[in-house]
Each structure stands twice: as C-alpha cells, then as structure tokens.
Residue frames as qw, qx, qy, qz and C-alpha x, y, z in Angstrom:
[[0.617, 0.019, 0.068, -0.784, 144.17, 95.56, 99.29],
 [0.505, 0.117, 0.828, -0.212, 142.44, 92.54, 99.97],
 [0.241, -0.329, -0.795, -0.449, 140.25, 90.56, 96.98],
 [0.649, -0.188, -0.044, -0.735, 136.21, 92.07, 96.95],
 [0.264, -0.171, -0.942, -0.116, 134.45, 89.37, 98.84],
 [0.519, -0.535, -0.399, -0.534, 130.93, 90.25, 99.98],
 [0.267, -0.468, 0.535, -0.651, 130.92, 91.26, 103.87],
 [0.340, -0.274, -0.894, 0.103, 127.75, 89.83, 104.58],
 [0.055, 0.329, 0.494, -0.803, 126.47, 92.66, 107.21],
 [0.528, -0.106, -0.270, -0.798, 123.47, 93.87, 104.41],
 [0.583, -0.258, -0.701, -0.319, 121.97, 90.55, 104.83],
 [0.408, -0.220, -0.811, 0.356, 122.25, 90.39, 108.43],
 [0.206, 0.075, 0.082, -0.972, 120.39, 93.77, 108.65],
 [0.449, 0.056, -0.480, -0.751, 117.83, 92.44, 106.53],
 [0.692, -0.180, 0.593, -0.370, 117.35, 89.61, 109.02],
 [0.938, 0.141, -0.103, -0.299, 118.19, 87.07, 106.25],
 [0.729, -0.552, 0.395, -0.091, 120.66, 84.54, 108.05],
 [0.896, 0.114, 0.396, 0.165, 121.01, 81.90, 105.88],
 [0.419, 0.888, -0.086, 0.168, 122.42, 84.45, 103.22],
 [0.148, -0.868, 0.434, -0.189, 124.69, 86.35, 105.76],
 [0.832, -0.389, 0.395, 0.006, 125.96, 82.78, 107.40],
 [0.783, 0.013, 0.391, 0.484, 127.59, 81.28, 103.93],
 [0.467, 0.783, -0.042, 0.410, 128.80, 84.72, 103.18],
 [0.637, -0.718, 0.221, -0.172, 130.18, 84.82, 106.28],
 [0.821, -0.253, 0.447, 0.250, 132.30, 81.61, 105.91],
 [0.701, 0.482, 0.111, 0.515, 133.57, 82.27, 102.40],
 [0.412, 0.738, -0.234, 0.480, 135.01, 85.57, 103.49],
 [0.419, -0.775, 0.470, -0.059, 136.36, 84.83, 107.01],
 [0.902, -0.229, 0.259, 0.260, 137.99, 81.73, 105.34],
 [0.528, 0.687, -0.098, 0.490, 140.01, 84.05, 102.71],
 [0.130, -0.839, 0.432, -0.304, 140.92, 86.73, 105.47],
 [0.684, -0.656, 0.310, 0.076, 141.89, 83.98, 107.65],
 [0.815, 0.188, 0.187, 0.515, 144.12, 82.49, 104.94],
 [0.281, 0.841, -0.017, 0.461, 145.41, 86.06, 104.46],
 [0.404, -0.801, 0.331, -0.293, 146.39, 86.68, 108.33],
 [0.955, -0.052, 0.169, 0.238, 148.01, 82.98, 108.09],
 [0.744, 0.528, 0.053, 0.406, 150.83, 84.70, 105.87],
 [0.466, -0.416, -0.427, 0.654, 151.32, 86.97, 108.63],
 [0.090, 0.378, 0.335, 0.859, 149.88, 90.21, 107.27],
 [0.104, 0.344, 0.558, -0.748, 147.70, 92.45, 109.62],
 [0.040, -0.555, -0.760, -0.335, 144.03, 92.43, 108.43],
 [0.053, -0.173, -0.267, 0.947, 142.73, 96.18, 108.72],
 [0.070, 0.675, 0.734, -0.035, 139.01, 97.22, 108.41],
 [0.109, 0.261, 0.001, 0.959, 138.43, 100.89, 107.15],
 [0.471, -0.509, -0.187, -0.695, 134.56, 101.26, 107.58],
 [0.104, 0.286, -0.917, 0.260, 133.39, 100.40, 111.07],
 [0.714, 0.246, -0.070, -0.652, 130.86, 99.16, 110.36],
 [0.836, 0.402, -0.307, -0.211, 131.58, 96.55, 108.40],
 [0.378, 0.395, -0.756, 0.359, 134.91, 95.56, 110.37],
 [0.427, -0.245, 0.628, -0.603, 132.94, 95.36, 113.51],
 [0.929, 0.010, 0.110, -0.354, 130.68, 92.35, 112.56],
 [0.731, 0.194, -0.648, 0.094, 133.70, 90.25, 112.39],
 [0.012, 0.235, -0.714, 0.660, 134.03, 90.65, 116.44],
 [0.487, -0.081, 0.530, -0.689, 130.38, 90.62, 116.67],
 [0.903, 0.242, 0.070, -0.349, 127.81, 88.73, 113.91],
 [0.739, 0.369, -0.563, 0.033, 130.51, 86.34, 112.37],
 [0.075, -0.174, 0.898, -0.396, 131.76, 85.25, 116.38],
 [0.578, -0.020, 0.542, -0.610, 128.06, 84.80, 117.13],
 [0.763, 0.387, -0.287, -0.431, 127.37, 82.68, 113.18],
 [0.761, 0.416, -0.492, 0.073, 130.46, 80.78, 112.98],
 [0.812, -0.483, -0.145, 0.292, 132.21, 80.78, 116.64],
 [0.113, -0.981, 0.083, 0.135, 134.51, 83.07, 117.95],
 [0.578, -0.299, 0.581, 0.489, 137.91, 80.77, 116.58],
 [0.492, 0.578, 0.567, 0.321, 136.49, 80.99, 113.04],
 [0.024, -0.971, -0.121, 0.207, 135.94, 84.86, 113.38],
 [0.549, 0.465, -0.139, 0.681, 138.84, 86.78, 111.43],
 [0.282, -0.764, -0.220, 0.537, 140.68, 89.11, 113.74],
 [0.426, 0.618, 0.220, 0.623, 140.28, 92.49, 111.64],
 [0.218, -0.516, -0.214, 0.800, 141.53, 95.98, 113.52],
 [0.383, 0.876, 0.287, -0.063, 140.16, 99.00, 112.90],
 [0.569, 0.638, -0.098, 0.510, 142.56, 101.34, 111.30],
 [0.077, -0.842, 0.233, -0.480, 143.05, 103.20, 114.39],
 [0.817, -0.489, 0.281, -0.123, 143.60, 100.62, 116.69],
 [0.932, 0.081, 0.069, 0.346, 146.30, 99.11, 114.15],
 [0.305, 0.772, -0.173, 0.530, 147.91, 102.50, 113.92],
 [0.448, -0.734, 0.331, -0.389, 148.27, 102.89, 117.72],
 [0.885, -0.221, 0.285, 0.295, 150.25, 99.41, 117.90],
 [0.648, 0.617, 0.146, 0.423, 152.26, 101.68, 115.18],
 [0.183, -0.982, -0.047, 0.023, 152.73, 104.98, 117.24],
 [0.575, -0.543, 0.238, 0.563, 156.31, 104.40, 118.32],
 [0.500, 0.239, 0.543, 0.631, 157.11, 104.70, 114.46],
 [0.090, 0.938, 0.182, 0.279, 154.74, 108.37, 113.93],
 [0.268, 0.592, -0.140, 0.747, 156.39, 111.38, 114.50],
 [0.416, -0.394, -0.570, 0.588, 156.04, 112.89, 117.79],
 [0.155, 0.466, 0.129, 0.861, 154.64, 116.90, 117.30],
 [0.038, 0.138, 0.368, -0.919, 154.05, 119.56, 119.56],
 [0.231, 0.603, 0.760, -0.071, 150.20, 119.70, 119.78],
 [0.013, 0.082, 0.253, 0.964, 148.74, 122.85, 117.71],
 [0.237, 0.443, 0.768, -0.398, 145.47, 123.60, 119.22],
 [0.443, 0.540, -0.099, -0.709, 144.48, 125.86, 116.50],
 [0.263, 0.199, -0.800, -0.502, 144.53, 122.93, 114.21],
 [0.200, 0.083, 0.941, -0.260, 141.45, 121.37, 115.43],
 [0.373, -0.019, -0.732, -0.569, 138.80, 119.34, 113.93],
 [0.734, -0.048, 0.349, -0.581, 135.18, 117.82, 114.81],
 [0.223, 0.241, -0.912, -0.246, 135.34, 114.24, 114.67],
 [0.758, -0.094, 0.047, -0.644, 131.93, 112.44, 114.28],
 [0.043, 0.185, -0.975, -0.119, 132.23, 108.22, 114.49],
 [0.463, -0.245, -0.557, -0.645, 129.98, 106.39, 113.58],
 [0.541, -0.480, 0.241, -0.646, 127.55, 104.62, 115.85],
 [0.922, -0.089, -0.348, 0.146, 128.48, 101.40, 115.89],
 [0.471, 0.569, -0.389, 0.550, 132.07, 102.62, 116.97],
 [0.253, -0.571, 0.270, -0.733, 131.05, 104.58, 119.83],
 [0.787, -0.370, 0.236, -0.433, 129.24, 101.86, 121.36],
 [0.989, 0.033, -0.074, 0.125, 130.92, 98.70, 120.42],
 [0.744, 0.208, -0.027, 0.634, 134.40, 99.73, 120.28],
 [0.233, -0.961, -0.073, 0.133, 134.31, 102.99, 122.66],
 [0.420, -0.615, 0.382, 0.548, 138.77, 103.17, 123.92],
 [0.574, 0.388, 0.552, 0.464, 138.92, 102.55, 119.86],
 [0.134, 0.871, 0.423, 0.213, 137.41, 105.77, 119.30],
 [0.593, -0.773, 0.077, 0.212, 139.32, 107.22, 121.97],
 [0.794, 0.107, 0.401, 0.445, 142.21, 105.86, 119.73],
 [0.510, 0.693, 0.256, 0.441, 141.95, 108.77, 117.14],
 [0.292, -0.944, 0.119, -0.100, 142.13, 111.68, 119.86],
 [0.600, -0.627, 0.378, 0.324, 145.86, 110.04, 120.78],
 [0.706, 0.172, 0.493, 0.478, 146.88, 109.67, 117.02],
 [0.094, 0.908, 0.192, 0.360, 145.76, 113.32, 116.32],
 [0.558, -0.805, 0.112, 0.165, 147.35, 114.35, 119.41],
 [0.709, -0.315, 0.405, 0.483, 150.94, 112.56, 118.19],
 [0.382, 0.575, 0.541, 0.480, 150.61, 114.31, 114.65],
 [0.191, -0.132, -0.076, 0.970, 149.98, 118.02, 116.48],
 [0.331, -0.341, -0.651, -0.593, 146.38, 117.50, 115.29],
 [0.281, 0.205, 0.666, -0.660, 143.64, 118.22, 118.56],
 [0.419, -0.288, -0.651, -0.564, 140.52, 116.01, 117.36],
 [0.506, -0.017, 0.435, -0.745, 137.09, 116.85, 119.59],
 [0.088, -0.081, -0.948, -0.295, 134.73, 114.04, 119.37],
 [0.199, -0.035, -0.221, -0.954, 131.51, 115.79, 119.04],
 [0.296, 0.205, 0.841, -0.403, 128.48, 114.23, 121.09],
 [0.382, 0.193, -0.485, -0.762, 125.85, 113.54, 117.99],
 [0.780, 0.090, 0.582, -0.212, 123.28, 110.72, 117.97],
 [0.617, 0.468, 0.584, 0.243, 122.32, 108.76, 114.38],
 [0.030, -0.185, 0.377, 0.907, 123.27, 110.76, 111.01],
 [0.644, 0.215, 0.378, -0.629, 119.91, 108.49, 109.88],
 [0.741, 0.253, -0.610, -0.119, 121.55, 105.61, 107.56],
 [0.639, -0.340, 0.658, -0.205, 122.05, 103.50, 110.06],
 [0.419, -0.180, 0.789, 0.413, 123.61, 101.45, 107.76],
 [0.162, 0.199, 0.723, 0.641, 121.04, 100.46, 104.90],
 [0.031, 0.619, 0.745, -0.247, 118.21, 101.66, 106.32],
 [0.095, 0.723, -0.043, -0.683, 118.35, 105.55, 105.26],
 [0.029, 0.286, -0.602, -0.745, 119.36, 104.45, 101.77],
 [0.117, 0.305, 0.939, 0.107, 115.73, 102.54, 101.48],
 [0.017, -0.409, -0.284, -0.867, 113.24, 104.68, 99.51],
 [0.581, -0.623, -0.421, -0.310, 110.26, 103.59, 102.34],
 [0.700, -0.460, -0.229, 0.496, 112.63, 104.67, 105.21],
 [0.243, 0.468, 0.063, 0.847, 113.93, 108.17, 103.31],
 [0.342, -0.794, -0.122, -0.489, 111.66, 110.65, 105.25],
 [0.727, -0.679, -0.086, -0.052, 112.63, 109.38, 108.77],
 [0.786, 0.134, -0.106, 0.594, 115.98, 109.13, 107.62],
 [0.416, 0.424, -0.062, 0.802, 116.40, 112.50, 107.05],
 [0.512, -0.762, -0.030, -0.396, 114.19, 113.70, 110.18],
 [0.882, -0.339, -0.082, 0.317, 117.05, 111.56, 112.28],
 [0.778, 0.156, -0.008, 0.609, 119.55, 113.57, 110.66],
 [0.061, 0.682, 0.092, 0.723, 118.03, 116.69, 111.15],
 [0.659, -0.750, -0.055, 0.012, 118.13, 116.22, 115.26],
 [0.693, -0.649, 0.148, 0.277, 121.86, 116.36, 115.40],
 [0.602, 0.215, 0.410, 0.651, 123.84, 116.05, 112.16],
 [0.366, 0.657, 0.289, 0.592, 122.76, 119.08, 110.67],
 [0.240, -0.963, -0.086, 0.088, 123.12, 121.46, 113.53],
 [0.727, -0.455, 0.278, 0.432, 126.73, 120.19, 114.08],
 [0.570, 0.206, 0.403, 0.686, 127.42, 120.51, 110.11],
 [0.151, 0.782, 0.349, 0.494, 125.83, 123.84, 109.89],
 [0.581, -0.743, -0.043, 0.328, 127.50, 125.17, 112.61],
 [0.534, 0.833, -0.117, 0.080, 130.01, 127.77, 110.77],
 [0.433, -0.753, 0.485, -0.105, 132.84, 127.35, 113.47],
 [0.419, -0.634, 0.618, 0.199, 132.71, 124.00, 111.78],
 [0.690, 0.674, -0.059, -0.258, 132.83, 124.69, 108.25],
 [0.626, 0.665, -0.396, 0.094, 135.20, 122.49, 106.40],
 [0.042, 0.519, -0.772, 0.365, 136.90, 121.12, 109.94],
 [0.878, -0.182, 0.305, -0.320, 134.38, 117.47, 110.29],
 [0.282, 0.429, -0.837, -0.190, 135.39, 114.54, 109.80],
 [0.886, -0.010, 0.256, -0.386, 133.31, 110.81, 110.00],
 [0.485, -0.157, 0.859, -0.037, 134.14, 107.15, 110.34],
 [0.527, 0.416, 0.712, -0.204, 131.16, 105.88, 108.87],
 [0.200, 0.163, 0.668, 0.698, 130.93, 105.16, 104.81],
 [0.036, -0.683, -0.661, -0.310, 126.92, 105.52, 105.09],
 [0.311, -0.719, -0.356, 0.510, 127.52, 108.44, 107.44],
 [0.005, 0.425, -0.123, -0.897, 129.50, 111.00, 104.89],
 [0.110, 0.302, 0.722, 0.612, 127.18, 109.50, 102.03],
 [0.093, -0.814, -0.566, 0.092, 123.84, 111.04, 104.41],
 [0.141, -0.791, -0.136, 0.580, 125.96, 114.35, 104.49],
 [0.101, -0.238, 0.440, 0.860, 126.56, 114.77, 101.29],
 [0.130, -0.574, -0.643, -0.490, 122.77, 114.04, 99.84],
 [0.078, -0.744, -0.644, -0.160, 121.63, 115.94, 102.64],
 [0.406, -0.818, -0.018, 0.407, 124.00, 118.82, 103.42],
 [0.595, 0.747, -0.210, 0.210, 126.00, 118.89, 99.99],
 [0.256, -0.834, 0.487, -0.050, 128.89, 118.69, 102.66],
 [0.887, 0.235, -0.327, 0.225, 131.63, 116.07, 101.62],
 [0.684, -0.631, 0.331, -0.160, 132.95, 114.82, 104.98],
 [0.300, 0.529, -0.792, 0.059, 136.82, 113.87, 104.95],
 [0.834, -0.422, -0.326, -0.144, 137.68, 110.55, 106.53],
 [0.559, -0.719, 0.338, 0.237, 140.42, 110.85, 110.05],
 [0.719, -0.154, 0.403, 0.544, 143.01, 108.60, 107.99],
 [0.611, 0.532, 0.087, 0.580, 142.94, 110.81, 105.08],
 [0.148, -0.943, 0.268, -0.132, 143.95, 114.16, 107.63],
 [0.853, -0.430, 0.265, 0.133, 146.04, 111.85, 109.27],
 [0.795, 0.327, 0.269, 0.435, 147.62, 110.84, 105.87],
 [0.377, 0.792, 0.054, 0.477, 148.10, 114.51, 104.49],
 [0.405, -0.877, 0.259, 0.015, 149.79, 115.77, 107.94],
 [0.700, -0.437, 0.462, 0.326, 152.49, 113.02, 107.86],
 [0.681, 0.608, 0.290, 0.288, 152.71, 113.94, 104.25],
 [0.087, -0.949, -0.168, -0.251, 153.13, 117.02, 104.71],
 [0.416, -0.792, 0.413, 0.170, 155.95, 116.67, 107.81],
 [0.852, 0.244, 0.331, 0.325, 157.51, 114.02, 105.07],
 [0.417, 0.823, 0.163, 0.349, 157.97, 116.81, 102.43],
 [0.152, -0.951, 0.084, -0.257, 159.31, 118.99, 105.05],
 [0.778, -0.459, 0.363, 0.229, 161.86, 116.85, 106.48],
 [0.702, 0.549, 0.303, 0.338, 162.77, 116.00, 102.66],
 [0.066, 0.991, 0.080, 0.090, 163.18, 119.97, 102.39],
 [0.328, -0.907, 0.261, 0.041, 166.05, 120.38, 105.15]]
C-alpha cells in the first residue's frame, strides 16, 4: 500500500483549482517516485484513479501525470499467470461500474467480463445510469433528495430485483456507500469475488 496522500479529485469537483493543482503535484510526485523503483502503481476506486489520465494530464501535463492502472487492466497484463476454468454459467453475477468507468475507460470495463470468464465466473454488466453520488455530490446534505430520486430511476430496480439478491457487485466507492444508506444492500467489490474464487481453487489444489 502506498502512503495516504490526498487525491485531489474533491477539490476539482468543487471547482476549486488552485487547491486540486498543488495537491495534484505533491501526490503525482510521490507515485512517480514510487513507479521509478519499478513497482506497478494500481488504482482501486475508479474514480479516483481515472483523474490521473484525465484532471492531473490536463493540470500538470501529460509527462508529469502518474501512470496508475486500474486493477483490472493490471490483472489482464497478469492473465497468463490465473488459472484457466471451465466457465460455470450458473455462477453468475450483476456487475454495476461506476460511471466514470463506463465512459472514460469503456475496453477496461470490458476487462472484468474476461477475468471472470478465466476464473469460471460469467459477469453481466448490467445497463444502469447514475446510482446518484456522483462522486461528492449525493453525500451533500442540499443535494440528498435528488440524490436519492437518481437512484431510484435505475439502482433500485436492478438491486431489488430478487433474481439479483446477493449476486451485484460495483466499482465505485461512492456507488456501494449510496446502496447501502439507501437499500441496506452492502455491494461486494469484483476483486474481492475475484479474490475468494482463486482462494478457493488455491485451497483445493492444496487439498489433492
């Protein structure tokens, strides 16, 4: 785990620049001194990992910019190394990403469906609009109401939907935080299925 250093992406939400700019530069000059050592620089939320491709090229210049992968995109330069399993269509899951993802970083997304796939895992990616954080905005008290009217066009059908009780999964930090305050539903993220399968074939290998 990387050292905490402030992202930066609140402030650029907030539209305050100057803020986001020299929080910007203190923490792409750590990562880069981190990727210098030759370590791979991974990004869980994407959110937050995307504004080093997008606001920190457009602040600081696109050399300056850490290069951070998302988790799936550094796994899939991994694959050769995953197991290999017979798909199991009955094991399948609704996978929500967030909305940055989808749109900035689409074949990314795409990404999970071929790591699920290699694992024996069939993940559906589940056509949804806005949960209604859109990042900070849902968690602001003068923005609540509309929040949760956003969430109630698409999120909640999908999570009330009994077919898929207990089989979602979501990208997006601010995305399982809106389903749990507003569904009580605590939404896994991909890497941890991901994690417990290859546990799982671990153990079993262990076994024989």
């Amino acid at each position: 785990m990387a050292p905490f250093m402030p992202n930066g992406k609140p402030q650029h939400v907030l539209g305050l620049l100057g803020s986001f700019e020299k929080a910007a530069a203190r923490n792409a000059a750590m990562l880069t001194a981190l990727s210098e050592t030759g370590v791979a620089l991974v990004g869980v939320d994407p959110s937050m990992t995307l504004a080093y491709r997008a606001e920190y090229a457009k602040a600081l210049g696109a050399d300056r910019a850490p290069k951070v992968s998302l988790p799936q995109e550094w796994l899939m330069q991994q694959s050769a190394r995953l197991p290999n399993l017979a798909l199991d269509r009955r094991d399948t899951w609704s996978l929500l990403p967030h909305c940055t993802e989808k749109t900035n970083a689409a074949v990314a997304t795409a990404d999970w469906i071929k790591l699920g796939r290699r694992l024996g895992i069939e993940l559906e990616v589940v056509p949804s609009g806005c949960c209604g954080m859109a990042g900070l905005y849902g968690h602001e008290r003068d923005n609540r109401a509309t929040s949760e009217q956003i969430y109630r066009l698409s999120w909640e059908k999908i999570l009330d939907d009994p077919r898929r009780a207990g089989r979602v999964l979501a990208t997006g930090y601010s995305c399982r935080c809106q389903a749990s305050i507003m569904g009580g539903v605590e939404l896994r993220h991909p890497l941890q299925l991901l994690l417990e399968t290859f546990r799982k074939i671990t153990i079993k290998d262990e076994l024989r």
